[in-house]
C-alpha positions in Angstrom: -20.4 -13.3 3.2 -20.6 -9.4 2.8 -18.4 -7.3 4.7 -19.6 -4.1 6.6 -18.9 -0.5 4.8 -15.5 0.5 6.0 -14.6 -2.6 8.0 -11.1 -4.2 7.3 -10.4 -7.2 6.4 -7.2 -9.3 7.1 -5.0 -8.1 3.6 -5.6 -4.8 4.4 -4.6 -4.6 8.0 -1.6 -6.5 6.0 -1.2 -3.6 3.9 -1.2 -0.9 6.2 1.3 -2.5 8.6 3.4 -3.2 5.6 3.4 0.4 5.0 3.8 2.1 8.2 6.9 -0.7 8.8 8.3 0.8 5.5 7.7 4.3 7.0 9.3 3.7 10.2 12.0 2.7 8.0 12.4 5.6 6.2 10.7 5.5 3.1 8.0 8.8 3.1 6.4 6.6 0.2 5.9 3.3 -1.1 4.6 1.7 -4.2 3.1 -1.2 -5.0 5.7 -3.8 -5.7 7.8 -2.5 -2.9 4.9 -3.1 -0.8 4.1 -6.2 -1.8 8.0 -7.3 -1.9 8.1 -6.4 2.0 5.2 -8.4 2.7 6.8 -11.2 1.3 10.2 -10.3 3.1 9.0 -9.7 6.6 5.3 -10.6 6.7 5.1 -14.2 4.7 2.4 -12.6 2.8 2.1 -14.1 -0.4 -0.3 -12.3 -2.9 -2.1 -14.3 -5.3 -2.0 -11.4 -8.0 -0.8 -7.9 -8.1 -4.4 -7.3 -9.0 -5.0 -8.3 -5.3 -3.0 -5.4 -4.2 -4.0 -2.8 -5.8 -7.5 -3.6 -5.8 -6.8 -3.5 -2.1 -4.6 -0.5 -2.1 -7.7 1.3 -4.4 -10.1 0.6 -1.1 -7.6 1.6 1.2 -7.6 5.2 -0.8 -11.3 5.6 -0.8 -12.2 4.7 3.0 -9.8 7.3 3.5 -6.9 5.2 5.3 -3.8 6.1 2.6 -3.1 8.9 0.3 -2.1 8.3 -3.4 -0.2 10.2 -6.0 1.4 9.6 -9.5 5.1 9.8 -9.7 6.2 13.2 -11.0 8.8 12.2 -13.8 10.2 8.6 -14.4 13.8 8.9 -15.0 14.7 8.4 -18.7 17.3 5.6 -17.6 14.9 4.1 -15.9 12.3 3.4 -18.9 9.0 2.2 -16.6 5.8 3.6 -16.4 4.9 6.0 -13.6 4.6 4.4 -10.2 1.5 5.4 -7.7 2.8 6.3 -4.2 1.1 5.4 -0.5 1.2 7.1 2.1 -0.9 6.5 5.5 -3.0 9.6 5.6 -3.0 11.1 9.4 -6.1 9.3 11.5 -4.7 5.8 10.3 -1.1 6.2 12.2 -3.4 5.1 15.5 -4.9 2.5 13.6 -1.8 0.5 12.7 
């Protein structure tokens, strides 16, 4: 079964509550394990792949319902790669 252009379906409504919950907790960005750590936490959202998510999170970016940007540096203690921060872009705060 095809879905229609732009409709949602049920991991990305996940998603973007996961997000805005994150938000109204104080966190101006998340990224993808922290997302998909929270919808573990507080959802009972188990992912069957971090491939999943961000395929999801890449959809979410082109219909226009978050905003995405690389991390600026990566702390040299830290020694990961750059992470990709979400952030609900402005007409999705009535959506969620």
């Amino acid at each position: 079964m095809r879905r229609k252009p732009n409709s949602l379906i049920p991991i990305e409504y996940d998603i973007l509550g996961t997000i805005k919950m994150l938000q109204n907790k104080g966190f101006k960005k998340c990224y993808g394990w922290q997302i998909a750590k929270a919808m573990k936490d507080y959802n009972g959202t188990s992912l069957v792949g971090y491939g999943t998510l961000y395929r999801a999170l890449d959809r979410l970016v082109k219909m226009g319902y978050l905003e995405r940007q690389w991390e600026k540096v990566v702390p040299t203690e830290q020694n990961r790669p750059r992470r990709r921060y979400y952030t609900l872009s402005q007409s999705v705060t009535v959506l969620v």
